[in-house]
LOFI-48731 format. One line per 10 residues: their letters; for each residue x, y, z of C-alpha. Coordinates in steps of 0.05 Angstrom, whole numbers, plus 32768, in hexadecimal, padded with zeros to 4 digits. Example, Ala and Ser with C-alpha at 12.3 -4.5 7.8 and 13.67 -1.06 7.14 Angstrom:
2
AS	80F6 7FA6 809C ~ 8111 7FEB 808F
//
This chain:
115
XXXXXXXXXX	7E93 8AA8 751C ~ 7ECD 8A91 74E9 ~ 7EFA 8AC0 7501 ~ 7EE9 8AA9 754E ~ 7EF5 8A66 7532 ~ 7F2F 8A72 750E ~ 7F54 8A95 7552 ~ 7F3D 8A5B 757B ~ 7F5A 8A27 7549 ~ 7F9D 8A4D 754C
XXXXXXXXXX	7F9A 8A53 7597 ~ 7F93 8A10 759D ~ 7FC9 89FF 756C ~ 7FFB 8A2F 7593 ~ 7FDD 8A0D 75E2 ~ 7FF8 89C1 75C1 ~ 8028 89CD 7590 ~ 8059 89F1 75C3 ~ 8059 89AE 75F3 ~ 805B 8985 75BA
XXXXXXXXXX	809C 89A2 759D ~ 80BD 89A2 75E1 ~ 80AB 8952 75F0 ~ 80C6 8943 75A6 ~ 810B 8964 75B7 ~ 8116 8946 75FD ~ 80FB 8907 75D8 ~ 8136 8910 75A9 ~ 816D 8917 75E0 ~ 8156 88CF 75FF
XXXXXXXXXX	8150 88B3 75B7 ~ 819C 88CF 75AD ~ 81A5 88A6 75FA ~ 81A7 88E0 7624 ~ 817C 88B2 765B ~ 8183 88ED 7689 ~ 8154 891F 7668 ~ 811A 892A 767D ~ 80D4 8949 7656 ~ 80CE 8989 7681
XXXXXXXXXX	808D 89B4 766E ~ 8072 89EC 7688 ~ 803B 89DF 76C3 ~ 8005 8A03 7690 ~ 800F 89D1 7656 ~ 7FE8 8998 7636 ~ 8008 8952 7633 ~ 8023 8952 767B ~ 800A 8910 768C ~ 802A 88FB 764F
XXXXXXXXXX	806E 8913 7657 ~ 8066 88F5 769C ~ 8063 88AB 7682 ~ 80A0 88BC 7655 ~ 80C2 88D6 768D ~ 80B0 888D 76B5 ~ 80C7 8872 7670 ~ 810C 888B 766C ~ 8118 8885 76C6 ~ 810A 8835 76B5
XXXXXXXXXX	8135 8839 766F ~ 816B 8858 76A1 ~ 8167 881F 76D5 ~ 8167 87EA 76A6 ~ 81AE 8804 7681 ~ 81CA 8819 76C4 ~ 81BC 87CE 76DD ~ 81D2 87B0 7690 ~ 8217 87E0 76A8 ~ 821E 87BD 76E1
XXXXXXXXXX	821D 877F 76CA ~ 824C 8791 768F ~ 827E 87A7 76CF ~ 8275 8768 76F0 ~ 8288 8743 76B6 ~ 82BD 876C 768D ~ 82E7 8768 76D3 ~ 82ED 8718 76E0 ~ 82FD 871C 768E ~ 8336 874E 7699
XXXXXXXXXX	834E 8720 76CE ~ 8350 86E2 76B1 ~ 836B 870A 766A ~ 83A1 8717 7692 ~ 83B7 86CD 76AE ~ 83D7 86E1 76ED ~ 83A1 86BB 7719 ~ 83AA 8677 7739 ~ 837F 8643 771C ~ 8340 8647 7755
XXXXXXXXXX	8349 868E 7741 ~ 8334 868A 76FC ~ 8304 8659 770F ~ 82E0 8687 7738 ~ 82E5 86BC 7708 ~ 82C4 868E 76D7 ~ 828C 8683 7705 ~ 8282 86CE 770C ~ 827F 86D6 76BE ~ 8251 869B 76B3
XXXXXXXXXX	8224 86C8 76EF ~ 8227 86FF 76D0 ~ 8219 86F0 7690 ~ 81DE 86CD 76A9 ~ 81C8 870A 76CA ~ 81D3 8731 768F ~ 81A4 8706 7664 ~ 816B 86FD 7690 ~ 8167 874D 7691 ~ 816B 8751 7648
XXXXX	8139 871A 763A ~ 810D 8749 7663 ~ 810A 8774 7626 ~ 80DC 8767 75EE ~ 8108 877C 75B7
//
């Protein structure tokens, strides 16, 4: 009987540690800002419905920094602009507007985040 439970207690150990060590690593590579991995494990393993939720995790991670780029964009071009003075006067006017938009934007998505 201890030697039944002693190979069941290592098969066990073997069926969770193996997903377990593959999550942590792909865990890792978002932690390092890789927002494109993924946690791939095999169709067999435990934890699937785990890794899915990380996966939904990181995909809204993603959309939230692509949409925090965009707004970056939308802001670090009116800048360049008016750094460089060549507009007319309505020009940097409207340039200002688009600034003052987008950095309103830009802080309604981060105040979204509970940091």
């Amino acid at each position: 009987v201890a030697v039944l439970l002693v190979l069941t207690g290592f098969m066990m150990m073997k069926k969770t540690s193996g997903p377990l060590i593959r999550m942590s690593r792909d865990i890792r590579k978002v932690t390092d800002g890789d927002l494109s991995s993924l946690i791939v494990l095999r169709q067999k393993d435990d934890f699937k419905d785990v890794a899915g939720e990380l996966n939904r995790m990181t995909e809204k991670l993603r959309e939230r920094f692509s949409n925090l780029k965009e707004m970056y964009e939308g802001i670090s071009g009116p800048m360049e602009r008016l750094g460089k003075g060549v507009s007319t006067k309505e020009d940097s006017k409207n340039n200002c507007n688009s600034i003052l938009k987008s950095i309103d934007r830009v802080e309604t998505e981060l105040n979204k985040l509970e940091l």
